[in-house]
N, C-alpha and C positions, 0 to 999 in steps of 0.2 A: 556288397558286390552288385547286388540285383538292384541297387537305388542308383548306384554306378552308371549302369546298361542305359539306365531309363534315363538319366539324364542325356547318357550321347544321343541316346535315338529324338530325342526330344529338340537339341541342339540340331540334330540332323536334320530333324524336319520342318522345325520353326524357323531359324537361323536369328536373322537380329529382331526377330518382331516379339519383342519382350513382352508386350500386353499379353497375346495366346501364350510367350511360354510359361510366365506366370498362372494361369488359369489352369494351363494343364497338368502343372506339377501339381497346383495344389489339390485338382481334382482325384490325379491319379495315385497321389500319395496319401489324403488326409486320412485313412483311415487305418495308414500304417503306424509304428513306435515310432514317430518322428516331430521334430517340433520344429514350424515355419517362423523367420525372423526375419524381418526386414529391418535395418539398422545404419545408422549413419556412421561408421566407425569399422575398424580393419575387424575379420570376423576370428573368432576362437581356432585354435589349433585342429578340436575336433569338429568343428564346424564344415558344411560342406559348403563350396560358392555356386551357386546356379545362375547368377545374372548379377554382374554387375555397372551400373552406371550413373557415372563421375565419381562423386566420394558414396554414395549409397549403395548397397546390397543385399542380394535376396539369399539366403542359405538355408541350407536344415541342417539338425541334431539331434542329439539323445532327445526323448520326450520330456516335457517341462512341468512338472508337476506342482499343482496350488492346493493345497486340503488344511489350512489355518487361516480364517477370515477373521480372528478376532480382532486385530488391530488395525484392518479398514476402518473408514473415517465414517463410511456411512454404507444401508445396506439398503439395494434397492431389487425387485423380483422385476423380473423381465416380464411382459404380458405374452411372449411366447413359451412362457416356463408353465407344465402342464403339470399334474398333479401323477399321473402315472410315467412322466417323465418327462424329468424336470430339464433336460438339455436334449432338443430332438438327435437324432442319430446323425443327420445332416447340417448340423451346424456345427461352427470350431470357436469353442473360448478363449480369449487370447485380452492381452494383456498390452496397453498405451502408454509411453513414458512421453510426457510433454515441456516442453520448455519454455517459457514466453518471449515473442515475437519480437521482441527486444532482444533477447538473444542470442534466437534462433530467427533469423530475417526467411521468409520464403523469397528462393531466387527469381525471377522472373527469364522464362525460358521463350525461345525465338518468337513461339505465337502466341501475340500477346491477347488473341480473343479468349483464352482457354478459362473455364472457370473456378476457383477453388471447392475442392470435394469437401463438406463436413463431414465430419466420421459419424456424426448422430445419423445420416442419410442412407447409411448402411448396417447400423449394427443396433444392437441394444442394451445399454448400461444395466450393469450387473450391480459393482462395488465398486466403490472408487477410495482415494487419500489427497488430499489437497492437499498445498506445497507446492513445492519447486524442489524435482521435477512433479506433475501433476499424475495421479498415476488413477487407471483406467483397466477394469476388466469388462469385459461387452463378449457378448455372443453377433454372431453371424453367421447366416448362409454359404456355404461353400462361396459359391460365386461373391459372394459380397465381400466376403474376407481378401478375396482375392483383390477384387476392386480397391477395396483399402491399400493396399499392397500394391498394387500398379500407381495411385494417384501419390503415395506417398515414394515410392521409386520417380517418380515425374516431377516434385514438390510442388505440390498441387495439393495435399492433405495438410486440414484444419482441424483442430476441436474449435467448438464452437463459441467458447471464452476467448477468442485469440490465440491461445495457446498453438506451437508448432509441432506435433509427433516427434521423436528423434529415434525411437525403436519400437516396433511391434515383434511380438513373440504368441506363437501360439502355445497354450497350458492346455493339461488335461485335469480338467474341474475332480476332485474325489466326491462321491455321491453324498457323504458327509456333509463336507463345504456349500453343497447344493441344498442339502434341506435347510439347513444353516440359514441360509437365504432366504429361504421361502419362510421357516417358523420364524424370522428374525422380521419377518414384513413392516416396514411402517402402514401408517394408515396413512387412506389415501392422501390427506391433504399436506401431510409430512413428506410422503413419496414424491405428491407434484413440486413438492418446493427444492427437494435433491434434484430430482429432475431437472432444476433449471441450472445444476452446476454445469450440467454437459449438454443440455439440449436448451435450445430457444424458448421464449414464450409459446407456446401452441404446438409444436411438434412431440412426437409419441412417441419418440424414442424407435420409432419402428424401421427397419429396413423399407427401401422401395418395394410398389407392389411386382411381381413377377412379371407380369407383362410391358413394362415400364425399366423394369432392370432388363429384361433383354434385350430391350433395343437398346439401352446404353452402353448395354456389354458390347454388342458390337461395333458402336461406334469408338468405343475404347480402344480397341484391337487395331485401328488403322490409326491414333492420334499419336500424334510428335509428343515432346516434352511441354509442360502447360506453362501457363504464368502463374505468378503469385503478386500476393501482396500484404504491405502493412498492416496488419488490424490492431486491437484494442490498448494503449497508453497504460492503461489498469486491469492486469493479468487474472486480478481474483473475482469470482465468479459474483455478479450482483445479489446475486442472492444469499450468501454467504449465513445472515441472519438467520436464516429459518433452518439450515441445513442441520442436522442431528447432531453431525460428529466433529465439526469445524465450525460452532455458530460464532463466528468474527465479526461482531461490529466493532467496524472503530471506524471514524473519521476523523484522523489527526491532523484534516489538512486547515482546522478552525472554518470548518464550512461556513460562508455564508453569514458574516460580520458585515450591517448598513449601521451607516450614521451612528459610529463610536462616539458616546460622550469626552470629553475632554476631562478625565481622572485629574485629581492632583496625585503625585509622588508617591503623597506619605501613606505605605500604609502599617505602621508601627509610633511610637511615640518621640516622633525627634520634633516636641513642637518650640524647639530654639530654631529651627531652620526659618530661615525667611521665605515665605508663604510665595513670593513672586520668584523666589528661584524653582522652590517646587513647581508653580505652574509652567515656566522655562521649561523644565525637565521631562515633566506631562507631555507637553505639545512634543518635543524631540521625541518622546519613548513613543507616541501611539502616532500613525500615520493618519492623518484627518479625513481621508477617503475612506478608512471602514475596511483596507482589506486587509485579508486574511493572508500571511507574510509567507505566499509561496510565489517564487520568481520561475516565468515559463519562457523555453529558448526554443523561437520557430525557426525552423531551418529550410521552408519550404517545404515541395512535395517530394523533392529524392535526397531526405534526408541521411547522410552519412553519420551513424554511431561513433567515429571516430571525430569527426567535427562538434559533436554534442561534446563530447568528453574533452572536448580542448577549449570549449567557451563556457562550460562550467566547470572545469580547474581554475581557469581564470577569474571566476568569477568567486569561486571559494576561497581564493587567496584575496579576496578584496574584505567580503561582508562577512559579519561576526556570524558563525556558521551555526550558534546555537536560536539563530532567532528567523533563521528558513530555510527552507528545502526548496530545491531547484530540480524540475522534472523540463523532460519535451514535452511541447506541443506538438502533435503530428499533423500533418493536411487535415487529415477527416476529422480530427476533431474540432476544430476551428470554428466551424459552424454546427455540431453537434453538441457538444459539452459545455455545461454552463461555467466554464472557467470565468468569464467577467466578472463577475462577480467574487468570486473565488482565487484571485490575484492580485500580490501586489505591483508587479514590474512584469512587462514584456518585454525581450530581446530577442529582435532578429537582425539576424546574422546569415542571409542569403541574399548574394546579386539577384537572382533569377525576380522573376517581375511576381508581384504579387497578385494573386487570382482578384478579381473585382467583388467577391464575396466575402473573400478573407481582409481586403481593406475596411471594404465598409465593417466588419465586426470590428477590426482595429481602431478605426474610430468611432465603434460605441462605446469600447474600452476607453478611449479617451475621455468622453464625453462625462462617463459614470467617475472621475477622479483618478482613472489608472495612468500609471507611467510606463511608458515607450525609450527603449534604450537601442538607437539602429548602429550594426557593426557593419560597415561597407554592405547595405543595403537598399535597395529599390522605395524605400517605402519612404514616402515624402506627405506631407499637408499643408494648410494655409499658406499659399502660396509659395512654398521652396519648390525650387528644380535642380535637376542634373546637369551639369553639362559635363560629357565626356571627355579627357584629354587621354589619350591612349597613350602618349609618352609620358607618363606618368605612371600607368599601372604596375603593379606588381617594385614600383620603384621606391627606395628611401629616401626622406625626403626630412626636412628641418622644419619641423614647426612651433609657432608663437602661439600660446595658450595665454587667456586674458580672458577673465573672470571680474564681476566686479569689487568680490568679497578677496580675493588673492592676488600677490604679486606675478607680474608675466614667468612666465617658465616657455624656456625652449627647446625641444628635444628631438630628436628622431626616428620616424617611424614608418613601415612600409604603408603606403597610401591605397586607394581601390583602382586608379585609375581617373574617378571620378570628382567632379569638386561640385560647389553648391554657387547657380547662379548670382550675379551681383545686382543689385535692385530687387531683392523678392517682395514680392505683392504682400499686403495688408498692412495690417497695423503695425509698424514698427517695435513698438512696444510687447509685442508679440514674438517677436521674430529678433532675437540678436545671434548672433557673430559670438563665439567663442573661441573658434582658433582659426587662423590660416597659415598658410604657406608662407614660408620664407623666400620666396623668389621676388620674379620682378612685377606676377601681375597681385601676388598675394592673396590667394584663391583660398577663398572660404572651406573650411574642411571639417568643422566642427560647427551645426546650430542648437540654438535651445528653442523651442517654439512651446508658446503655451495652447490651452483648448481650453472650450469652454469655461462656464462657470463654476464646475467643482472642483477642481486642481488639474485640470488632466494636464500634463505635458509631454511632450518628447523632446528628444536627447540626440541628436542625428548624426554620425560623423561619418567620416570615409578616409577615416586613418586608422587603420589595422590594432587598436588599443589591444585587442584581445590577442596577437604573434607577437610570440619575441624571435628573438633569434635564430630557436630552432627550428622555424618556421621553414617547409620547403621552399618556397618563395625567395628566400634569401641564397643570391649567387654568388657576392664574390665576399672577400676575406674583410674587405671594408666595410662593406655593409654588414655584417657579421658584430664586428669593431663597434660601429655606431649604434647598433640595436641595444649589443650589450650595455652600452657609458650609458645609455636611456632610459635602463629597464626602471629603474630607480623610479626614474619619474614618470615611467609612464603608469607604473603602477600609484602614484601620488596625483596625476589626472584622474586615473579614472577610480580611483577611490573618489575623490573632491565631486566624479559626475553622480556617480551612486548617491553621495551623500545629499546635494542638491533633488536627487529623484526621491529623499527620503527613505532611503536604507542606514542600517549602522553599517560602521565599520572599523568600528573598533575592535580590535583581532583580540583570541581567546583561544590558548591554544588547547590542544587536546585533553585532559584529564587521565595521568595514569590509572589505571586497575591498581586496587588495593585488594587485601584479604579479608573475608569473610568471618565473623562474631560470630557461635551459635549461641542465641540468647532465649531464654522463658522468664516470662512474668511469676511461672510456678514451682519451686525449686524442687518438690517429688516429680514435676512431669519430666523439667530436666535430666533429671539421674536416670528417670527410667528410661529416655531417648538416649544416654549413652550405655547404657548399660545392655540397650539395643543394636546400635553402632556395631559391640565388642565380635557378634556375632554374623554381621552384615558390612564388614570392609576385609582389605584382604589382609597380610601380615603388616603393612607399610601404611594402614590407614586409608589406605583409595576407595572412595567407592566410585566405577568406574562410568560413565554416562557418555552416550553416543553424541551429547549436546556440549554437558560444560561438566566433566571428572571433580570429582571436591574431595581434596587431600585431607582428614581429619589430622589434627595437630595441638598439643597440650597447648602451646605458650604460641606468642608471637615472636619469642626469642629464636623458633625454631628458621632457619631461612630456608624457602619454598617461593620457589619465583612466580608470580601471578600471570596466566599467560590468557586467551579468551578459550581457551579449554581445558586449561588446569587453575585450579582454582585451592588454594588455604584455606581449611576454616579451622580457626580458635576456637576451645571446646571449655578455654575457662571464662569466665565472667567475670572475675575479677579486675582484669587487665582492659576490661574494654569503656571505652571514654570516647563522645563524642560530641562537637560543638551544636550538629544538628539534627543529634537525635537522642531524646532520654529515655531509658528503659521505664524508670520510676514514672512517667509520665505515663508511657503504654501502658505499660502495668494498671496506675489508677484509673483508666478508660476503658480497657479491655474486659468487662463482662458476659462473658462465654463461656458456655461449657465445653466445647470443644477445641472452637474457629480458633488461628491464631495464635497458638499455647508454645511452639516449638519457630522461633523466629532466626532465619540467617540474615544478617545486615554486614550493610558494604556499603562505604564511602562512595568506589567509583564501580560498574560492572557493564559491561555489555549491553546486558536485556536479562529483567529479572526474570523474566517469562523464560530462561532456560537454566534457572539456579535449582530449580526441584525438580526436574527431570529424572535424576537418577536416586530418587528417594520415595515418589510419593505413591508409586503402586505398591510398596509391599511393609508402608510405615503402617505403626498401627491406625487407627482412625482418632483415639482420642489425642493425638499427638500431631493436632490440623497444624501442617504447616503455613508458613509465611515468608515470602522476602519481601525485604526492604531496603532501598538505593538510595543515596543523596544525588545520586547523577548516575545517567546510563551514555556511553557513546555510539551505540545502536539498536537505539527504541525501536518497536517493531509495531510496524501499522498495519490497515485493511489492504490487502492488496501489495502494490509496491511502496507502499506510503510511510515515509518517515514520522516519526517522535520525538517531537523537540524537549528534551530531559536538561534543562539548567537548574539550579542552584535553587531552593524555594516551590519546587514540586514535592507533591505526596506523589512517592512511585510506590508499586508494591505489588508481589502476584502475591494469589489466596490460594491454597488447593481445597477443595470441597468432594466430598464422595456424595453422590445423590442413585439410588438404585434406579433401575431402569422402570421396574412396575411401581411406579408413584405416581401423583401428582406433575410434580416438577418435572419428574425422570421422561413422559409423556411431553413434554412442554419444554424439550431444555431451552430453545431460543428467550424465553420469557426471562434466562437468567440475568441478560444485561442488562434487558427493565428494572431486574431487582436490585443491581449493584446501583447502577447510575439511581435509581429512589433512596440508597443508602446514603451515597454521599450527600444526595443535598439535606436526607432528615439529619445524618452525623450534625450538621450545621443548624438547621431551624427547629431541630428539636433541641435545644441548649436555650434555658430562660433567658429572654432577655433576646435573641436571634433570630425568633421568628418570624421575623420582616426582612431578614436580609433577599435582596432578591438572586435567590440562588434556584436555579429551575432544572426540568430535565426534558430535554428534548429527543424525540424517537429519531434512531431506536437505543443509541447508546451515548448521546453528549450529555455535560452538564453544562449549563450556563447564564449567563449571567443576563436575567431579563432575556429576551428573546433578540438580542443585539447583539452577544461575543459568547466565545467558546473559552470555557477552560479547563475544562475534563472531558476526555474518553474515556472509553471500558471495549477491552478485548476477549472474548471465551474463547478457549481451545478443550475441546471435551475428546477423553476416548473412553471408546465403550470395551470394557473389558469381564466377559462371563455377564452379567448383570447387574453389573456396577458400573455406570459411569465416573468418568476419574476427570475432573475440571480444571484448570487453569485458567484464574479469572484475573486479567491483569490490568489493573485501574491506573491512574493519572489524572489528577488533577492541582492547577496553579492555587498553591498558598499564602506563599511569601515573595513572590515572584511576577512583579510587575510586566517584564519580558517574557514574550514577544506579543502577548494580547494583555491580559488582564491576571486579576487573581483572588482569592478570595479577603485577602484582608484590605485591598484597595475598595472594598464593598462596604468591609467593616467601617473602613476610615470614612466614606461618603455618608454613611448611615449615620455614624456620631456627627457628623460636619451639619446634617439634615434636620438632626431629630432632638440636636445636644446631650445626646448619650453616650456615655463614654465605656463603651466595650472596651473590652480588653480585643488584641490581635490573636487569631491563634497558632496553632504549632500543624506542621506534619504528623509528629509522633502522635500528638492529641485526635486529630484528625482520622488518621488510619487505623489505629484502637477501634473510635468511637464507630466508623463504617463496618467494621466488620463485626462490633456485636448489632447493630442494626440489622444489619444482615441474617445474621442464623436469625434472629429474632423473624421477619419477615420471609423467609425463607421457611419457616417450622408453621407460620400462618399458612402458605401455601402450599403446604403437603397436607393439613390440614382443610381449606377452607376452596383451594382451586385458585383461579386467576381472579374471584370476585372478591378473595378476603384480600386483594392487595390493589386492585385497582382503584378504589375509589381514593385513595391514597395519592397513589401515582397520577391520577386525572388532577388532583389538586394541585400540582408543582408543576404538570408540565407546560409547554408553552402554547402548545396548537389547539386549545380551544377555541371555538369559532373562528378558525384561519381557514384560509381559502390553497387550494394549491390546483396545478392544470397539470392535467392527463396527456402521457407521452410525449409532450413537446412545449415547446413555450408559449404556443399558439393554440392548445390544444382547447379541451373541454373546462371549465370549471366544477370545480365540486369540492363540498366542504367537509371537514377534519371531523368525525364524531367519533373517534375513539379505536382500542386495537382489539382483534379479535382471541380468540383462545389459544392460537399458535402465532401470535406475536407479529401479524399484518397489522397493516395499519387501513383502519377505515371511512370510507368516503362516500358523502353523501352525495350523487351527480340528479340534478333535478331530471323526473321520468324515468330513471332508471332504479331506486331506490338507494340499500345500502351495499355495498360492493368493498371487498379487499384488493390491495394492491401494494404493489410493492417498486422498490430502487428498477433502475433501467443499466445501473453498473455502471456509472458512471460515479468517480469516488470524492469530486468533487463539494457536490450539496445531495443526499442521498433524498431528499426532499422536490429534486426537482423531476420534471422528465416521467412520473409515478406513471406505472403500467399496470392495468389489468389484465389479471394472468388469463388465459383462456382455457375455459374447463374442456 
């Protein structure tokens, strides 16, 4: 009733100036049983409303209690945390849920001077969890808390990765939880590297100084609603690597492939094939410009989420989906991010005029062998123009399609408005005519123009390839009519243009989920992991997981529908048969004493990365598990970044326990080093192998010579009591020529080179052999530190004596001499000595852009 009072008189005296009445609730309340929430969403039954505006809300309720940090991801001590007390009396701990800016778009409100708040600017990161949602506990200053709270009431509040808040709550810490904290300390240079999940290079983490937050408080008090904006393409924090409790390296996007050789085919023994089809076959499978098979759709600078999602439906109904990934481009990165390199195809898909920055980067992309695919777009070269015909727009129209490889096709399709002048300037031979208009003056509406000397081309049209029907654009019932009799072919254009630009498109369609095998190489560890089971499922066989539930089940006879959260697994052995994978094979490669011993295998799954979830905290340890996939349909990358899983990958998660007071346990980023050094010895330690050129590139690729990619490694570690619990989940191409390379296409060059006739190898052979490699190197560095594995690792990898440039593409030079004891990488810059440094979050080439961290 007395919170009641205080809110009228509050109301009474502030009226609409939400900044003070925000400050004064929270002043005049915080130190009641009450808990502050700002939230984007209708508020609880017993929630109170103190201020609402548009869809956000300010409320209080019951107090919100936190006293179990075991399962944060990472632990960090605030440098305002004192020893005789550990959270001042005047500060309120409160708790972030974040979303990424994809989205959660920040609105842009009337005045668009206003600036976005980071929440680092105000508060100080306690513990955090990374994921989606992003989750954040921080302390603050009365007043600061509040400030967060007003900028995010305004949408105007950032975390500092991009990310958007979508609830703040305030908790009351238990004095537990807090020492917790502080005995749980990293060392420094662990703490600066968490530090950069939530804070910038160079910033403390610290609230503003006092005198500095005053004046901003009061200018807070008189401000409108702010603007926002766009930020980061790649939601997961650049630094990801070093972080404790999430070290995720992975670059799946095959960073950073120059000048691909020209492979043959074969890499197995079909040597009845005629040697000139296989080279045929080569040229079609690898794009000759070197990139790395991810396609980006610019949509300009006020790009609509709804417009992305309708030119990359369209575009996934063309090209065979298991051989790339299609992200946005956004404005700012255009000239920020080294995607050039890092792209097969660009598509844009915005009338609006292209900034003079962003063309000239479009035509460096040309220049470097990239393709250009424009959807009723501004963007023109070598001599094409526009010419406007306004009776035209948004109009259906009949068009002649003439190719010189296919016969004419005619069909209908909404137009831009625009057509492509007649006489365009340069070389002819550069510049053809693909489609026009079926009218009377037959206006150009499709060109092909090439660039430069390394393949660069573009694809230009201003007939709406990418609407059908359902297109708002389309008025009347005819036009409707006509879009439909055309989808056919318009889908058989613009397949034919893709293919021309060097994409496949040969369609594949999804892979059911099947059911899970639970298999051992050792038939005592077996029994004893079910005889474990009997007392760890419920009457019905469930054991149940927040991630993917696994139904144990005698037989396959048993029917148990496979769903991406419920999941079959077969417990006999007997029954189980597979074309591409043998047990007896693992078996004879798998020497461990642990690693490995208890294997679930699955034809088709999700992502094996969430098949042990709900097994591996409370299995024994000498019963390491393993999965293993012939195909995933939602491989899971760094960041928002897909994994491309076809047919002829080694896929497979490992679980490892590694205590916390060890060697390794000090050093977990160092793990990915270790796996990715496994895969390539799995390989050139086999007689006869060791010249295949299989290498490992920091901080988690494998690859082939320092030219293609064709393994990552991803770690997700929780720290639970003093044990770290790991999931290390590897990928790399085997048998599988698509979408870059693979390991037995190395095999087959190497015999072609050398006239040796290896044998190809297997998956099953392969993932065995990595994973005793592993405990093996793994039991040297709990033993020996980072010195009994580096010299090793320095032998394989690819950046000795390579040069890379600081912060920008323009920046410093300085050269590659090796990583330090927490898993930086380091650089020699002349007059400054040796220096570590790390990713700038860009997920691109995690090589480029390199920043020193500032102490």
């Amino acid at each position: 009733m007395l919170i009641t009072l205080c809110y009228l008189y509050l109301w009474a005296r502030w009226g609409p100036r939400s900044a003070a009445l925000v400050r004064s609730t929270v002043r005049r309340l915080h130190r009641s049983r009450c808990s502050f929430t700002f939230c984007a969403r209708q508020p609880q039954p017993e929630e109170r409303v103190c201020l609402r505006i548009g869809g956000k809300v300010f409320c209080t309720g019951e107090t919100q209690f936190l006293d179990d940090l075991n399962r944060w991801s990472a632990l960090l001590v605030s440098p305002l945390a004192r020893p005789e007390k550990l959270l001042p009396a005047e500060h309120i701990a409160f708790v972030t849920e974040s979303l990424s800016a994809r989205t959660e778009n920040l609105q842009r409100g009337p005045d668009s001077s206003k600036e976005i708040v980071k929440v680092s600017d105000f508060c100080s990161p306690l513990a955090y969890k990374p994921g989606e949602p992003f989750k954040l506990i921080a302390e603050a200053s009365v007043d600061n808390f509040s400030s967060l709270g007003i900028a995010f009431l305004e949408d105007r509040l950032q975390m500092d990765n991009g990310m958007v808040p979508h609830r703040i709550v305030s908790v009351h810490l238990e004095e537990s939880a807090l020492k917790e904290l502080a005995q749980e300390a990293p060392s420094a240079k662990e703490k600066s590297a968490a530090m950069d999940a939530v804070t910038p290079a160079g910033k403390s983490g610290l609230g503003r100084g006092e005198e500095e937050k005053s004046k901003l408080e009061e200018e807070k008090e008189e401000e409108e609603t702010g603007a926002g904006e766009h930020h980061h393409l790649h939601l997961s924090s650049c630094h990801e690597c070093l972080q404790l409790e999430n070290s995720t390296i992975e670059s799946v996007k095959f960073a950073s492939a120059e000048n691909i050789p020209e492979l043959p085919d074969d890499c197995s023994s079909r040597a009845g094939e005629k040697e000139e089809e296989d080279l045929q076959k080569g040229v079609k499978r690898i794009n000759l410009a070197g990139k790395p098979p991810n396609i980006l759709i610019y949509l300009g600078p006020e790009a609509a989420q709804a417009r992305f999602e309708q030119v990359k439906s369209v575009l996934r109904e063309c090209v065979d989906a298991e051989s790339y990934t299609i992200y946005q481009l956004h404005q700012e990165q255009v000239l920020r991010d080294p995607w050039v390199d890092n792209s097969l195809l660009l598509v844009i898909a915005t009338e609006e005029p292209i900034p003079e920055g962003s063309h000239e980067q479009f035509m460096t992309f040309l220049s470097k062998g990239g393709k250009i695919l424009g959807f009723s777009s501004s963007f023109t070269l070598g001599g094409v123009k526009i010419k406007h015909k306004n009776k035209l727009r948004k109009a259906v129209q009949e068009l002649v399609v003439s190719t010189k490889d296919s016969p004419e096709v005619k069909l209908n399709l909404l137009v831009s408005g625009c057509v492509f002048e007649e006489g365009m300037k340069g070389d002819g031979s550069r510049v053809k005519v693909w489609s026009r208009l079926n009218n009377a003056d037959k206006d150009p509406v499709i060109v092909h123009v090439a660039h430069g000397s390394s393949g660069g081309e573009a694809i230009l049209s201003q007939a709406h390839l990418e609407l059908d029907s359902s297109s708002v654009d389309v008025q009347t019932e005819e036009d409707f009519n006509l879009l439909k009799m055309s989808n056919s072919k318009r889908f058989e254009v613009l397949k034919e243009i893709l293919t021309c630009l060097g994409l496949s498109c040969e369609s594949s369609g999804i892979p059911v989920l099947t059911p899970i095998y639970l298999l051992s190489p050792d038939e005592e560890i077996h029994l004893a992991f079910l005889k474990w089971l009997e007392g760890n499922v419920d009457a019905e066989g469930l054991r149940a997981s927040s991630k993917v539930s696994l139904k144990f089940i005698s037989s396959c006879e048993s029917r148990v529908e496979v769903t991406p959260s419920l999941v079959p697994v077969v417990t006999e052995m007997g029954s189980f048969s597979s074309q591409h994978f043998s047990l007896e094979t693992y078996q004879q490669h798998l020497q461990t004493k642990k690693l490995g011993k208890i294997l679930l295998f699955t034809e088709v799954t999700t992502t094996t990365m969430n098949l042990l979830d709900g097994l591996m905290f409370e299995l024994p340890e000498e019963m390491g598990l393993i999965a293993v996939a012939v195909r995933q349909t939602q491989g899971k990358g760094r960041g928002g970044n897909v994994w491309l899983s076809p047919v002829g990958c080694a896929l497979s998660t490992l679980h490892i326990s590694i205590p916390l007071h060890s060697n390794l346990g000090q050093r977990i980023p160092f793990i990915q080093h270790l796996v990715s050094l496994a895969v390539v010895e799995a390989v050139r330690s086999i007689p006869g192998y060791e010249d295949i050129e299989l290498r490992v590139k920091w901080p988690n690729d494998i690859y082939y010579s320092d030219l293609m990619k064709l393994g990552g490694v991803l770690v997700n570690s929780t720290l639970i009591e003093t044990t770290f619990h790991i999931l290390i989940g590897f990928g790399f191409n085997v048998n599988n020529s698509n979408p870059t390379i693979c390991i037995n296409d190395l095999i087959a060059q190497f015999n072609r080179e050398e006239g040796t006739e290896l044998k190809p190898l297997s998956a099953d052979c392969l993932i065995a052999r990595t994973v005793t490699v592993l405990e093996r190197l793994i039991e040297v560095f709990q033993e020996k530190g980072p010195n009994g594995v580096l010299p090793q690792y320095y032998k394989y990898w690819v950046h000795s004596g390579k040069q890379v440039r600081l912060h920008s593409e323009d920046g410093p030079v300085a050269w590659i001499v090796g990583i330090d004891d927490y898993g930086y990488l380091q650089v020699h810059q002349e007059g400054k000595g040796v220096e570590s440094v790390h990713p700038d979050g860009n997920s691109f080439d995690m090589l480029r852009n390199l920043i020193v961290p500032k102490h």
